[in-house]
gemmi code that builds the backbone of each chain (N, CA, C; Angstrom):
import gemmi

chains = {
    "A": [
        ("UNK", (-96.095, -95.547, -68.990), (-96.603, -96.847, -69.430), (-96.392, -96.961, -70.933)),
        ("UNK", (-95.839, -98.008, -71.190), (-95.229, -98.120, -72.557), (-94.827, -99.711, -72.947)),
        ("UNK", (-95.639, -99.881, -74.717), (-95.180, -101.207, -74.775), (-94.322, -100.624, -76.400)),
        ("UNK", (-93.298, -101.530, -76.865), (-92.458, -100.897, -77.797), (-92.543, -102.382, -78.469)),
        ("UNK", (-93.033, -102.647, -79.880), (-92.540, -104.001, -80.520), (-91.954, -103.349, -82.005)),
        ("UNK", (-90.850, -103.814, -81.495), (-89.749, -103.166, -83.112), (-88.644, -104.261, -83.529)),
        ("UNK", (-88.016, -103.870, -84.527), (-87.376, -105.085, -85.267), (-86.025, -104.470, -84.855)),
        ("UNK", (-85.605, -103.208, -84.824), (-84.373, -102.563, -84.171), (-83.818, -103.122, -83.078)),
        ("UNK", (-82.834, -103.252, -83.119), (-81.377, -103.592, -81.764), (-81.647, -102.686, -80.738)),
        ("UNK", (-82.146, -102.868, -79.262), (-82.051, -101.589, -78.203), (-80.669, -102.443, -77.298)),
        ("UNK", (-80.854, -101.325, -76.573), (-79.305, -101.199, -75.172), (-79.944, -101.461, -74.370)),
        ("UNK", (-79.866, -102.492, -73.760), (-80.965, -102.340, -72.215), (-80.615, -101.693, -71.355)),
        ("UNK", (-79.122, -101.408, -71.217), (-78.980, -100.338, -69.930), (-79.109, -99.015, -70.324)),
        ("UNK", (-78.881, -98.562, -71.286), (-79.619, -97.500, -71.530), (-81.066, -97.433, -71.655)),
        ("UNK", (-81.957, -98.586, -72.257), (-83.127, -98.119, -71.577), (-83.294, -97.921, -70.207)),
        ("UNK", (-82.917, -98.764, -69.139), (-82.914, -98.602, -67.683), (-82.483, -97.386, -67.246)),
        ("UNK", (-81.553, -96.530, -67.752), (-80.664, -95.391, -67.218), (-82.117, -94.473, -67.863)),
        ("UNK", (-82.724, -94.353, -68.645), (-83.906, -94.058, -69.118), (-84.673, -93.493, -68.271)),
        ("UNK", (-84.987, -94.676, -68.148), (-86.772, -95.318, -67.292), (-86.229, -94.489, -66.110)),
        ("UNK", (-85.013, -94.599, -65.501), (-84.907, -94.311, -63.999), (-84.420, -92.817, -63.507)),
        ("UNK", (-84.096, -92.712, -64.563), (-83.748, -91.311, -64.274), (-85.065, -89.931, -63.721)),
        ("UNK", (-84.831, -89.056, -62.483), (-86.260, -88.579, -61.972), (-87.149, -89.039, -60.970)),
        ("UNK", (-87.084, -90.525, -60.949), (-87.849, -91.189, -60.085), (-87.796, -90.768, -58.525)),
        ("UNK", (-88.401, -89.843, -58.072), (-88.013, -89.812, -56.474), (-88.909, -89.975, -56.020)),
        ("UNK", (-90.210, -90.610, -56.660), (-91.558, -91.471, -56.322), (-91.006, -92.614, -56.101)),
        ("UNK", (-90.123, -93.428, -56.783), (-89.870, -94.691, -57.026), (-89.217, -94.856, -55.745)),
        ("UNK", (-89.535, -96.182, -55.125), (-88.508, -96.843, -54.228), (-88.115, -97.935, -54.802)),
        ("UNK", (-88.361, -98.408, -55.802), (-87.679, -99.662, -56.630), (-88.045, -99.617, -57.941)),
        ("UNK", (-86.814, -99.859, -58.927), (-86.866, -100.105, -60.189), (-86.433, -101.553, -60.383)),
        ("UNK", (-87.306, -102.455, -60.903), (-86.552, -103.822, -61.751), (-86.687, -103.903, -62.962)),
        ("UNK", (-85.685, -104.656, -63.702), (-85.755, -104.890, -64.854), (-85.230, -106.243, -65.271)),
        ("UNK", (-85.954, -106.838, -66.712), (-85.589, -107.905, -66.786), (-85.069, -108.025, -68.439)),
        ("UNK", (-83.965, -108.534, -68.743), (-83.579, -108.660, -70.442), (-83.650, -110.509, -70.653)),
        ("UNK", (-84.376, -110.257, -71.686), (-84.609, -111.786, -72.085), (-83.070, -111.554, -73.026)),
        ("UNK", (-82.476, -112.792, -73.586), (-81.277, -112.522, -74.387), (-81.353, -114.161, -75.202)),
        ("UNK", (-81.163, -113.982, -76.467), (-81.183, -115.177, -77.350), (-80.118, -115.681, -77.205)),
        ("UNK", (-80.224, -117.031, -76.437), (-79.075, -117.765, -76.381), (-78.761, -118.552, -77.693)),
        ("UNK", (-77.674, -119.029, -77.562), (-76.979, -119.788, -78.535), (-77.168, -121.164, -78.832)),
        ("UNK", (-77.853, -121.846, -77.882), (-78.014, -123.276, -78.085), (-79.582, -123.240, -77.223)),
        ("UNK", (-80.224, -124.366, -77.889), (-81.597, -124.398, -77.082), (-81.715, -126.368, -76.839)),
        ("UNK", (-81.885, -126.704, -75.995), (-81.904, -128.298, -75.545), (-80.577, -128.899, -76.226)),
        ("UNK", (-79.781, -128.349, -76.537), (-78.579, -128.968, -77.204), (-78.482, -128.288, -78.317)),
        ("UNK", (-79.426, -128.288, -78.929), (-78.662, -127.487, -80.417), (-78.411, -126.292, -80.808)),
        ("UNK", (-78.085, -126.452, -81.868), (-76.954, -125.104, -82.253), (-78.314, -124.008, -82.731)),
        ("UNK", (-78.113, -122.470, -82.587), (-79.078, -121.591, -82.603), (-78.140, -120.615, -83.143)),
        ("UNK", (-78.218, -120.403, -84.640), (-77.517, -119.335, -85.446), (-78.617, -118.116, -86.045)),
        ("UNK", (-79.566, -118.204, -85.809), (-80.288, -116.932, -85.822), (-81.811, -117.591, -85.300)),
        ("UNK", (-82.455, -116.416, -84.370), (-84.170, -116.745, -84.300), (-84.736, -115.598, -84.727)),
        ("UNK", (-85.916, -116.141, -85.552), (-86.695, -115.204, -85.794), (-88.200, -115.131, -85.474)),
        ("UNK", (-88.496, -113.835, -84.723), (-89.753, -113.817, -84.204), (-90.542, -112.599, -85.148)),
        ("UNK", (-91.965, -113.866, -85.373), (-92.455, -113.156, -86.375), (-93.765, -112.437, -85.537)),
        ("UNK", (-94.319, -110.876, -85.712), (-94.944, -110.510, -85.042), (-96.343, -110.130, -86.353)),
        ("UNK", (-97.478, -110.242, -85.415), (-98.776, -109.393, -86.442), (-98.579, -108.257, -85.686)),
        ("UNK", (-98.410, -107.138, -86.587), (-98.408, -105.685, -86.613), (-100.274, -105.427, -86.086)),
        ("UNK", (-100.671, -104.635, -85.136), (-101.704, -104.320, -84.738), (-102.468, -105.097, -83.941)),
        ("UNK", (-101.914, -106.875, -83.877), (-102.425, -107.334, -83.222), (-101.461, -107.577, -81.700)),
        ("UNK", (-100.341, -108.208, -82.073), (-99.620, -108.107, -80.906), (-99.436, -107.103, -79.742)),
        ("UNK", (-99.730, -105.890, -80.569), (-99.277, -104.687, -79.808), (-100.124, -104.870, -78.696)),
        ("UNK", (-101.584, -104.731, -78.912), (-102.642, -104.616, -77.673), (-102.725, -105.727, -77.255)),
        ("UNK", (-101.993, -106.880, -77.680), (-102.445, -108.255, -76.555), (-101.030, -107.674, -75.589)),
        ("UNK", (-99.898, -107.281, -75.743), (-99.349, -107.161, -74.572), (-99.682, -106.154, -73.907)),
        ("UNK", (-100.700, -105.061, -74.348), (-100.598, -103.596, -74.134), (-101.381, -104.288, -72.666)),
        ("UNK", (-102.691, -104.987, -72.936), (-103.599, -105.537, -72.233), (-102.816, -106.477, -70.803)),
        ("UNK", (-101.749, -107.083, -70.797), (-100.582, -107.651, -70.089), (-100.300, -106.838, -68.823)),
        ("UNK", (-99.493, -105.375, -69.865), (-99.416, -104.854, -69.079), (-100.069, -103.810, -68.025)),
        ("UNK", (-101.502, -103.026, -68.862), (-102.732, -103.027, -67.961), (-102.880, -103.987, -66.237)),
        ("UNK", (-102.832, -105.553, -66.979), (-103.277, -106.423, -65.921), (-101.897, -106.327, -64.754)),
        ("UNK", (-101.009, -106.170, -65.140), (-99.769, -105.840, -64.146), (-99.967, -105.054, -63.241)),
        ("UNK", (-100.477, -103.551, -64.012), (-100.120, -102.441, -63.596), (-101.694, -102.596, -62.509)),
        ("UNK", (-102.788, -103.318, -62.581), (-103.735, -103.032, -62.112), (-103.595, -103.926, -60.737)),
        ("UNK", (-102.796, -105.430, -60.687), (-102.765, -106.548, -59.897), (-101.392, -106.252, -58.513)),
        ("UNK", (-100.554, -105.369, -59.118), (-99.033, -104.825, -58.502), (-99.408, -103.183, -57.682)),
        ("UNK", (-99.908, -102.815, -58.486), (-100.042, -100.828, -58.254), (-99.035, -100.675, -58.458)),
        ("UNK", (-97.808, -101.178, -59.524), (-96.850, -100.189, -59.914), (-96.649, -98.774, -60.677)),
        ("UNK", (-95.924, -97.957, -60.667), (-96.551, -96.570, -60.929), (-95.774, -96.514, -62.551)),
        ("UNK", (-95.110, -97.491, -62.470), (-95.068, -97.063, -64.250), (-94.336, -98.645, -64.750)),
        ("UNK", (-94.175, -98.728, -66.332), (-93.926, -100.273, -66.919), (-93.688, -99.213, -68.212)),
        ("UNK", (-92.570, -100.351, -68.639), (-92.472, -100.476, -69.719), (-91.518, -101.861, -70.359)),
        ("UNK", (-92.217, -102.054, -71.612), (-92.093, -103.803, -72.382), (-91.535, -103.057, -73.447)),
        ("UNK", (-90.749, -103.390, -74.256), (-90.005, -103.603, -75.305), (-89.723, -104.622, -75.612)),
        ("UNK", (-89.883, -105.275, -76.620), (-90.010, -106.811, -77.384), (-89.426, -106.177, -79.095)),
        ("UNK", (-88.562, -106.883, -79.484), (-88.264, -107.117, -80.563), (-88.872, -108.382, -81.369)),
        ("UNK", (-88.857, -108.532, -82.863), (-89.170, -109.143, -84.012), (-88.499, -109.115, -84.872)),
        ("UNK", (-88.411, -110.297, -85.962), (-87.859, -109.656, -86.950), (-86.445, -110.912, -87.014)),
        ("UNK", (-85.269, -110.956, -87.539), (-83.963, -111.738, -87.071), (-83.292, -110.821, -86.047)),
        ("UNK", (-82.512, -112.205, -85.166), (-82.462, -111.662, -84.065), (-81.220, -112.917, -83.817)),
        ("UNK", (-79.597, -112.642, -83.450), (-78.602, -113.449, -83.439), (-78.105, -113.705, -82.056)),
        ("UNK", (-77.645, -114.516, -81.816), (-77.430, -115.043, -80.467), (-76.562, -113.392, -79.666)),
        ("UNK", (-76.935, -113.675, -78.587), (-76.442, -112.445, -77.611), (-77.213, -111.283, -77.968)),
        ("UNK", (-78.282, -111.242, -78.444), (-78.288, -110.014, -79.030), (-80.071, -109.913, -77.583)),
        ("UNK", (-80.270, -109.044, -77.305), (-81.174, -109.063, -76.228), (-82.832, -108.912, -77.427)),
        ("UNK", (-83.664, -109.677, -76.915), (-85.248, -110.021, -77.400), (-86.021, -109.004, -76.649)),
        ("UNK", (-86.161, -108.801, -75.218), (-87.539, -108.441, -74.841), (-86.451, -107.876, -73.562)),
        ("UNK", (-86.963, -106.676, -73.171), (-86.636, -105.829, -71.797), (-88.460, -105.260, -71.175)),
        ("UNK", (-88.065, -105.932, -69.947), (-89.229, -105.244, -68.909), (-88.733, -104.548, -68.211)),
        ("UNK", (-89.482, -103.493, -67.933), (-88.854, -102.884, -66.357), (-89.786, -102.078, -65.683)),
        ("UNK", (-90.077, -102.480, -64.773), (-91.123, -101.344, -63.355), (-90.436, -100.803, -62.632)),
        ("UNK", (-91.319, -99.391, -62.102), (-91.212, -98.962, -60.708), (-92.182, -99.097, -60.101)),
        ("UNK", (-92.370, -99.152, -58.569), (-93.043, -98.863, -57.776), (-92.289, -98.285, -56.476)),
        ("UNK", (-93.600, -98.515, -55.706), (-93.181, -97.428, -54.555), (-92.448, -98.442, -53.570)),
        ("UNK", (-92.676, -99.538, -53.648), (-91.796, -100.321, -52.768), (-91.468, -101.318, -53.648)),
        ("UNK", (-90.196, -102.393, -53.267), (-90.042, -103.640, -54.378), (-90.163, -104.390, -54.728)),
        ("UNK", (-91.400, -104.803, -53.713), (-91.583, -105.966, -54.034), (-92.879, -106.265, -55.432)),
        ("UNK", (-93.659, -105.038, -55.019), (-94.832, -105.008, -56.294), (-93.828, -104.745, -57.419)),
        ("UNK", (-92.764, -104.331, -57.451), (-91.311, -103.943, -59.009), (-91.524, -105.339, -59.333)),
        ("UNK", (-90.766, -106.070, -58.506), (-90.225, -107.446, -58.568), (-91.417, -108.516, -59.123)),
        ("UNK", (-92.695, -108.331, -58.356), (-93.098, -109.263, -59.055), (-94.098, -108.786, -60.230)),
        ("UNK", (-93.956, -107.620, -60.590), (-95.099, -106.997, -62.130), (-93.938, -107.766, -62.849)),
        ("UNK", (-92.458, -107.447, -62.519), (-91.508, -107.984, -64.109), (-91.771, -109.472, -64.204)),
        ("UNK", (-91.783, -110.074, -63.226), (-91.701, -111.514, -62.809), (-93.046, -111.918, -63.769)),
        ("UNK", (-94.403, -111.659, -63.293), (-95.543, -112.079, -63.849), (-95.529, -111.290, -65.125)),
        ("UNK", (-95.021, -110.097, -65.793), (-94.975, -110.153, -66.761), (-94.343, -110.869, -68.020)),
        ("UNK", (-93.270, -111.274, -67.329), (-92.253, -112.111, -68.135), (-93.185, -113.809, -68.481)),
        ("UNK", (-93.488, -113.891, -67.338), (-94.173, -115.023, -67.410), (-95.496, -115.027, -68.101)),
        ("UNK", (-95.989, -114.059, -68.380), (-97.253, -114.031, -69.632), (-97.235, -113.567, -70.723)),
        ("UNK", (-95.158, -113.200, -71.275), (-94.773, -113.108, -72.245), (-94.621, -114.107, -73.121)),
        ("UNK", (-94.218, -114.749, -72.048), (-93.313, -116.324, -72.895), (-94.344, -117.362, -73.055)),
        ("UNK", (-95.379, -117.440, -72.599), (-96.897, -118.042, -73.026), (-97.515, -117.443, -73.575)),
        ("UNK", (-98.400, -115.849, -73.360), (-99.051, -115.711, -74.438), (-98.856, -114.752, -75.317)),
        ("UNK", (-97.476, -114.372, -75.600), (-97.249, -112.759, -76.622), (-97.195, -113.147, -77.895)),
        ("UNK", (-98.233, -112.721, -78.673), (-98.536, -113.246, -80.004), (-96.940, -112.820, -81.141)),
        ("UNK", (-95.941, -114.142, -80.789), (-94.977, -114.088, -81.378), (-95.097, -115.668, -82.006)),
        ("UNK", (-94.544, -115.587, -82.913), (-94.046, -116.925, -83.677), (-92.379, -117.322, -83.677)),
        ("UNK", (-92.240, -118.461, -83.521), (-90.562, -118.137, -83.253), (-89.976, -119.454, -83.894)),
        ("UNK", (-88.922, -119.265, -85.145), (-88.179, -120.054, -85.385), (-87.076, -119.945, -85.542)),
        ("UNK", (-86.277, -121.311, -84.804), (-84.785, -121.637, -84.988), (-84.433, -121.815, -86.114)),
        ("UNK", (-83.210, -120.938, -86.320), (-82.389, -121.897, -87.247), (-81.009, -122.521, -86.921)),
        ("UNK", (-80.233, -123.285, -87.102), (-78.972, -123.603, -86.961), (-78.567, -124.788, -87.748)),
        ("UNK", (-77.511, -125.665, -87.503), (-77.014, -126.434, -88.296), (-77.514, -127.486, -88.332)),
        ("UNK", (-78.834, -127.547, -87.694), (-80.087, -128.873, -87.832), (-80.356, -128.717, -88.563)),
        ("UNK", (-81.143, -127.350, -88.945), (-82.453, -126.801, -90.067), (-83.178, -126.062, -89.380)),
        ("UNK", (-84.204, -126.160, -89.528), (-85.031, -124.837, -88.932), (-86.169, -125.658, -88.183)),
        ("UNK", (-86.804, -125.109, -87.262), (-87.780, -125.616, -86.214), (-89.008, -124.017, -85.567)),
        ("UNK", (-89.738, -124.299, -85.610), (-90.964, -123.857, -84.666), (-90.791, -123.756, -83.549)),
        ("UNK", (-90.802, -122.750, -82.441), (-90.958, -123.329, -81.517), (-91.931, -122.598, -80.259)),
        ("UNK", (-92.453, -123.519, -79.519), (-93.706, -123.490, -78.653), (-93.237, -123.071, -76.932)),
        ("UNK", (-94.398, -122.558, -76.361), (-93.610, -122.543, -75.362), (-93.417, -124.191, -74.627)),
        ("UNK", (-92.263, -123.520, -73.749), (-91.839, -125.638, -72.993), (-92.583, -125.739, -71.697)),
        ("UNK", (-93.119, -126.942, -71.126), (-94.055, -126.981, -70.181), (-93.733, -126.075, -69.207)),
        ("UNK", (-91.827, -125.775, -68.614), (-91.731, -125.006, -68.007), (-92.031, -123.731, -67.800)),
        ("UNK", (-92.426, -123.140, -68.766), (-93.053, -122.029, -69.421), (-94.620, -121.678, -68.566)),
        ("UNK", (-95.195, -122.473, -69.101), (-96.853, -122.742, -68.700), (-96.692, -122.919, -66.886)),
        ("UNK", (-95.845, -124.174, -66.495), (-95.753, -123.771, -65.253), (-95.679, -122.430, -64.124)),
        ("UNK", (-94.927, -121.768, -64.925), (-94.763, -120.448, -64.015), (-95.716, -119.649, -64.547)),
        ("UNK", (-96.499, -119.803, -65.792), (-97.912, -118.709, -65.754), (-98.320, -119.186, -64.882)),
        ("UNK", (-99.177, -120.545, -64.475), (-99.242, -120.801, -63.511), (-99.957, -121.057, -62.086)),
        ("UNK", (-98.345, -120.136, -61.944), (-98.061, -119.750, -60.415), (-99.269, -118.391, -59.848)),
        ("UNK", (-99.287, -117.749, -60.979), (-100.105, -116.236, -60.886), (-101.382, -116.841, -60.704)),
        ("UNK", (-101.876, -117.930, -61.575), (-103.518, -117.956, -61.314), (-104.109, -118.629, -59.951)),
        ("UNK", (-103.174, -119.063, -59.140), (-103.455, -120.168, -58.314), (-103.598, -119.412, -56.632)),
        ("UNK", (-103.043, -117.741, -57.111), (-102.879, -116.917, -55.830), (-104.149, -115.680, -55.964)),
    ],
    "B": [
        ("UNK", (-112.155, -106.671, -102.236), (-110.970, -107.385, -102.418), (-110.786, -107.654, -100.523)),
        ("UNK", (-110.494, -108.970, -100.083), (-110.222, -108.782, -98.581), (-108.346, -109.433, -98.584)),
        ("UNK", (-107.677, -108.987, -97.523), (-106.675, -109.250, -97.247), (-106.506, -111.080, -96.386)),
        ("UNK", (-105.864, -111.423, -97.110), (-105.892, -113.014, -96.009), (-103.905, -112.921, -95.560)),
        ("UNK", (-104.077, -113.282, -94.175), (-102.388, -112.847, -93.695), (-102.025, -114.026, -92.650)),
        ("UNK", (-100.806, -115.016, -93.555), (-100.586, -116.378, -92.597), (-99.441, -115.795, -91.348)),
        ("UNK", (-99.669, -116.140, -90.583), (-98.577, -116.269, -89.309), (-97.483, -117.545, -88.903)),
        ("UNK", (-96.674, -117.501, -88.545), (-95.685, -118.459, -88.251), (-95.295, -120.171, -89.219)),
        ("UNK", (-96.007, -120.631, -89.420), (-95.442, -122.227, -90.160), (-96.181, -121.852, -91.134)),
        ("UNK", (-97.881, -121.215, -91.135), (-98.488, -121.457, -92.055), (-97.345, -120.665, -93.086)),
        ("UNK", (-96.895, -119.720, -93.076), (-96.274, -118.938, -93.972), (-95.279, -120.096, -94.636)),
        ("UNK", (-94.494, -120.837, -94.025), (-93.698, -121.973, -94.673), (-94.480, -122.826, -95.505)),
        ("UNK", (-95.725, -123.261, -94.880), (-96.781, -124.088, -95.346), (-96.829, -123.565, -97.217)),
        ("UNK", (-97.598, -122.869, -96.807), (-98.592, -121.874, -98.149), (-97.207, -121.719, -99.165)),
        ("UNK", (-95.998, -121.029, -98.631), (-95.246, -120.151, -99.649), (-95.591, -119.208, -99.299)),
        ("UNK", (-96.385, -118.215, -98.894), (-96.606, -116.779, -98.906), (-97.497, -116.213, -97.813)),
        ("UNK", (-97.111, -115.185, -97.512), (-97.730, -114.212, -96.272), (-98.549, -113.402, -96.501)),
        ("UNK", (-99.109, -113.284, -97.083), (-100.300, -112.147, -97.480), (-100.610, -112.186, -98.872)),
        ("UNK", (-101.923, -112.069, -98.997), (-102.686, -112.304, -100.690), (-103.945, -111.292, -100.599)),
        ("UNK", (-104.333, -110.872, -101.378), (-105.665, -110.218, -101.663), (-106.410, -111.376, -102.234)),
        ("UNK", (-107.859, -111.587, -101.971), (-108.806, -112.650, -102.474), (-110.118, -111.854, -103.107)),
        ("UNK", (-110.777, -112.067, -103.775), (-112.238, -111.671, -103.757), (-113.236, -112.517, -102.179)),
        ("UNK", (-113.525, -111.646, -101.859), (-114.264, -112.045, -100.858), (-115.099, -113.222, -100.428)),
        ("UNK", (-115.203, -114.470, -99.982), (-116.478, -115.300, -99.659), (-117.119, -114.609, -98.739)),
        ("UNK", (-118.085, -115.734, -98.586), (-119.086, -115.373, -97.618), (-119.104, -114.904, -95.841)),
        ("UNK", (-118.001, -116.030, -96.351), (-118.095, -116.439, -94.628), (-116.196, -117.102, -94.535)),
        ("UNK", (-115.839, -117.292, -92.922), (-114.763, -117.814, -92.455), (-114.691, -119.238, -93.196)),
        ("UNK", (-115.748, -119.674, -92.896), (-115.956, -121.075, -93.384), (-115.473, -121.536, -94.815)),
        ("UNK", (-116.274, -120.435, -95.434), (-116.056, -120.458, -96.941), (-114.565, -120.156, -97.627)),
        ("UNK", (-113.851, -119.369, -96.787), (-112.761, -118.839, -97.221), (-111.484, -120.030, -96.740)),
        ("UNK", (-112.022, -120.962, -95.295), (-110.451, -121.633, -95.766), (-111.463, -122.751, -96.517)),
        ("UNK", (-112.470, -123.023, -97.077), (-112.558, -124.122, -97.857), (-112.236, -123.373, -99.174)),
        ("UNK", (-112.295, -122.800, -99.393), (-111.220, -122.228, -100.697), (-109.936, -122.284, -100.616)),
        ("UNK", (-109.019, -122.356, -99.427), (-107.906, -122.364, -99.252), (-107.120, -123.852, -99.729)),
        ("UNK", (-108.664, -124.803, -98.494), (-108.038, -126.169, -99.300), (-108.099, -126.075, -100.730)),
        ("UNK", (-109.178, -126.173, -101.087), (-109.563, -126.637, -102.418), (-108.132, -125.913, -102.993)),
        ("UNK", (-107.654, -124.784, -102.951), (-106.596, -124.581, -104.182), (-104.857, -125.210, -103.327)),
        ("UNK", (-104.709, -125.601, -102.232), (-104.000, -125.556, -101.473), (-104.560, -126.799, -100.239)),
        ("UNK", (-104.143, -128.130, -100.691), (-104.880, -129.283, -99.354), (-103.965, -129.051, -98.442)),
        ("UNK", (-102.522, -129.152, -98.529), (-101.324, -128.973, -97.041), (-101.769, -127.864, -96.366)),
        ("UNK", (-101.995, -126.406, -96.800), (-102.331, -125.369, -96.374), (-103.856, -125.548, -95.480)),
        ("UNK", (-104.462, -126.125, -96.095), (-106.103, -126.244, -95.861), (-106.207, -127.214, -94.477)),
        ("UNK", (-104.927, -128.328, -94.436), (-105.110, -129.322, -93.411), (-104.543, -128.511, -92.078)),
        ("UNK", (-103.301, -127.476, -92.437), (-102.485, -126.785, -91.592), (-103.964, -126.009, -90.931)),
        ("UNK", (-104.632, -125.374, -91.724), (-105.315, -124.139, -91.369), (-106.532, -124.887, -89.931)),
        ("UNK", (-106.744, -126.399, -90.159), (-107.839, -127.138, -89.674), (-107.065, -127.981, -88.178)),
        ("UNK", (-105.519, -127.503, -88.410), (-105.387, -128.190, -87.255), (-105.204, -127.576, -85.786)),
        ("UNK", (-104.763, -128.380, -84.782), (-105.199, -128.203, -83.380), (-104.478, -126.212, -82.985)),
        ("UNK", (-105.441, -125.688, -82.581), (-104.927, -124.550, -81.898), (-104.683, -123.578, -82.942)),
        ("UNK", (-104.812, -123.727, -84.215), (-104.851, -122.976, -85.366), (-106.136, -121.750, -84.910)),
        ("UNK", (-106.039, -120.310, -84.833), (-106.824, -119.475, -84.786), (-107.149, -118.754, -85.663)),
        ("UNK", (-108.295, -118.131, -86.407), (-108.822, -117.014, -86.610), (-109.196, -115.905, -86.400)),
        ("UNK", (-108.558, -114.578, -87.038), (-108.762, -113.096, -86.569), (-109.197, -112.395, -88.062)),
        ("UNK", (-110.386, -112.018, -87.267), (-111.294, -110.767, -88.457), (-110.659, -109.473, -88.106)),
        ("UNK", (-110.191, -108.820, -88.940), (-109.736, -107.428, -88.391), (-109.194, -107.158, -86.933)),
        ("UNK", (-108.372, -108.361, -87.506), (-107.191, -108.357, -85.656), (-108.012, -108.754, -84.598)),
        ("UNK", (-108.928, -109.045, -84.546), (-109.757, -109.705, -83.244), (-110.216, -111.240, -83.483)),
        ("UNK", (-109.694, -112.048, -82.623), (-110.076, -113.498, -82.856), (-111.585, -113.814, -82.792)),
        ("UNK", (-111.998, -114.733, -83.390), (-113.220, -115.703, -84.126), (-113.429, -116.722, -83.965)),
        ("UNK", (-114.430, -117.130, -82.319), (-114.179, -118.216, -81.771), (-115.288, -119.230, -83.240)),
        ("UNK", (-116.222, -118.230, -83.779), (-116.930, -119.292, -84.473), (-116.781, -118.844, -85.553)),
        ("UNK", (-117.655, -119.436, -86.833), (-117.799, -119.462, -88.196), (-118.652, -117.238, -88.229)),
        ("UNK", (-118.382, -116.692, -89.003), (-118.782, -115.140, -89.095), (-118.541, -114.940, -90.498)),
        ("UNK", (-119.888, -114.252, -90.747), (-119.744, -113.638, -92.047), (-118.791, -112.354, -92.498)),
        ("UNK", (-117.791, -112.006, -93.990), (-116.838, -111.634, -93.929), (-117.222, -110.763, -95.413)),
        ("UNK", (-116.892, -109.487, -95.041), (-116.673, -108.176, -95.641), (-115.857, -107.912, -96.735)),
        ("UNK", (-116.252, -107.460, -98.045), (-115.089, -107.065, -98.782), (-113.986, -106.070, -98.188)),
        ("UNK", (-112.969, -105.812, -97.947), (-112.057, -105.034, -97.103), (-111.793, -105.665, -95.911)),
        ("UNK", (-112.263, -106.729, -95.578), (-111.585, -107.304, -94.403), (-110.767, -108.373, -94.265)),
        ("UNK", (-109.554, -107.757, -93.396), (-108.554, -108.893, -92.911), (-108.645, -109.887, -91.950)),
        ("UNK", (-108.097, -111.026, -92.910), (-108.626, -112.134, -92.227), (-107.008, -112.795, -91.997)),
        ("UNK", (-106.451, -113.492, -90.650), (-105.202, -113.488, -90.462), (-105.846, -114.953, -89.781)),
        ("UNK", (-104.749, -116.378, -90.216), (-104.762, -117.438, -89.482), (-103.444, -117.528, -88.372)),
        ("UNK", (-103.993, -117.772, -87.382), (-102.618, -117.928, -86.281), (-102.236, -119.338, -85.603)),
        ("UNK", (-101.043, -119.573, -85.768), (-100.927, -121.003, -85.332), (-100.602, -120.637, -83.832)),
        ("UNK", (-100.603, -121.775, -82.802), (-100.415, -121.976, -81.895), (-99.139, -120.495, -81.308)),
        ("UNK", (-99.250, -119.698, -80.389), (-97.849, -118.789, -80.491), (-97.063, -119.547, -79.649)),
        ("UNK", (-95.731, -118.890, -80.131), (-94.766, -119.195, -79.369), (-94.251, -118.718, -78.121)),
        ("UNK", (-94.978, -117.440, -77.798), (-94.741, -116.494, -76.931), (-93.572, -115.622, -77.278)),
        ("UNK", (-92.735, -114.835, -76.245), (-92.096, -114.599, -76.408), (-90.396, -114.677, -76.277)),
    ],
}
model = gemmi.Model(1)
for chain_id, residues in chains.items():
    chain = gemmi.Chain(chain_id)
    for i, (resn, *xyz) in enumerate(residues, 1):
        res = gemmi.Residue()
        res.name, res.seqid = resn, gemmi.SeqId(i, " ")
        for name, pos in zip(("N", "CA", "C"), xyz):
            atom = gemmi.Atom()
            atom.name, atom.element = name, gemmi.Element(name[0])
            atom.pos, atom.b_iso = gemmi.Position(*pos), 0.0
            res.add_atom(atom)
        chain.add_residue(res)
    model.add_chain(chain)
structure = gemmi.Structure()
structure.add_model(model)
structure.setup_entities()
C-alpha cells in the first residue's frame, strides 16, 4: 500500500512490471495512467501545472486509498500522482491494484480514479497560446464520483 | 512568527506563496489583515469554496491561532 506525490517523470510500465512481479496471491492486476493531453475543449495545452500542499495532499489521498482498499478487499494499491510542470504526453497520475479476483482490481482503480479527479487536493493550471486558466473539475467528473455513492 | 501559505489562483492573486506574519488572534483576524493590506487578495480569500487549514487540517469555523502555526488558504481543487 503506497501513495507517491512527486514532481519527477515515472515509467508506468515499469511501475506495473514492479507492482506485479511475485504476485501468486494476485488473480488480477489493473492499472490506470492518467496522461496530459495536448488540447483541453479545443485549446492548445503547452504545459500544466499541478500545484500540490506538501503534507496535506499526501493523507487526503492516503485516506482514498484506505477507503478503496476497505470497500474492494483488494490486497494491495498503489497511487502515484505527480506535481509540479508537467508537458503534454508526459503521464500525471498511475493507479494500480491487485486482488484476488478482477473485478474488486477493476473497480478500486475505477473508484479511485474517480475520487482523484474530484477530490485530490491539486490545483491545476493551463497554459497555452490563450494564456493561462484554472482549472476545476468538469461536471463529467462529479458525475462518475457519483456513481460510487448511489450503490 | 506563524507561516501563511496561498494555494492555486490565490498565489497569482497575492504575488506570493508563503510569508511569515506576526501572529493575530484568530482566522478571522488574520484574513482581515490580509484585506486591509491586500483588498483583491482579501475578496479572493472571502470567496465561494475558498478553504481554511490550521496546521494542514481544515477550519470549518472562525479558531484561535498560535504563534508557529500554519495557516494555508485553499481555493476550490482541481483534483487531479
Amino acid at each position: 500500500m503506497a501513495v507517491r506525490v512527486q514532481t519527477e517523470a515515472f515509467d508506468a510500465g515499469r511501475l506495473l512490471s514492479e507492482f506485479s512481479a511475485g504476485r501468486a496471491e494476485a488473480g488480477g492486476v489493473v492499472s490506470f495512467t492518467g496522461i496530459c493531453r495536448d488540447t483541453t475543449a479545443g485549446a492548445g495545452v503547452t504545459t500544466l501545472e499541478l500545484d500540490a500542499y506538501p503534507g496535506f495532499t499526501e493523507p487526503a489521498i492516503e485516506a482514498m486509498e484506505a477507503e478503496a482498499r476497505a470497500r474492494f478487499g483488494v490486497q494491495d494499491v498503489l497511487i502515484v500522482h505527480r506535481h509540479g510542470p508537467i508537458a503534454p504526453g508526459e503521464a500525471i497520475v498511475f493507479v494500480v491494484t491487485a486482488a484476488e479476483h478482477r473485478r474488486a482490481a477493476f473497480e478500486a482503480a475505477d473508484y479511485l480514479m474517480d475520487r482523484l479527479k474530484t477530490e485530490a487536493p491539486f490545483w491545476k493550471k493551463e497554459s497555452g497560446p490563450d494564456g493561462q486558466r484554472w482549472i476545476e473539475p468538469r461536471d463529467g467528473d462529479y458525475q462518475d464520483v457519483k456513481r460510487w455513492s448511489a450503490k | 512568527m506563524m507561516k501563511v501559505v496561498l494555494l492555486g489562483r490565490l498565489r497569482d492573486i497575492a504575488g506570493w506563496r508563503e510569508r511569515t506574519i506576526d501572529a493575530p488572534a484568530t482566522l478571522s483576524a488574520l484574513r482581515d489583515l490580509l484585506y486591509r493590506e491586500d483588498a483583491a487578495l482579501g475578496e479572493a480569500l472571502a470567496g465561494k469554496g475558498v478553504q481554511a487549514a490550521v496546521n494542514k487540517t481544515l477550519m470549518r469555523e472562525d479558531v484561535a491561532l498560535a504563534a508557529n502555526d500554519e495557516i494555508a488558504f485553499l481555493p476550490p481543487m482541481s483534483g487531479g
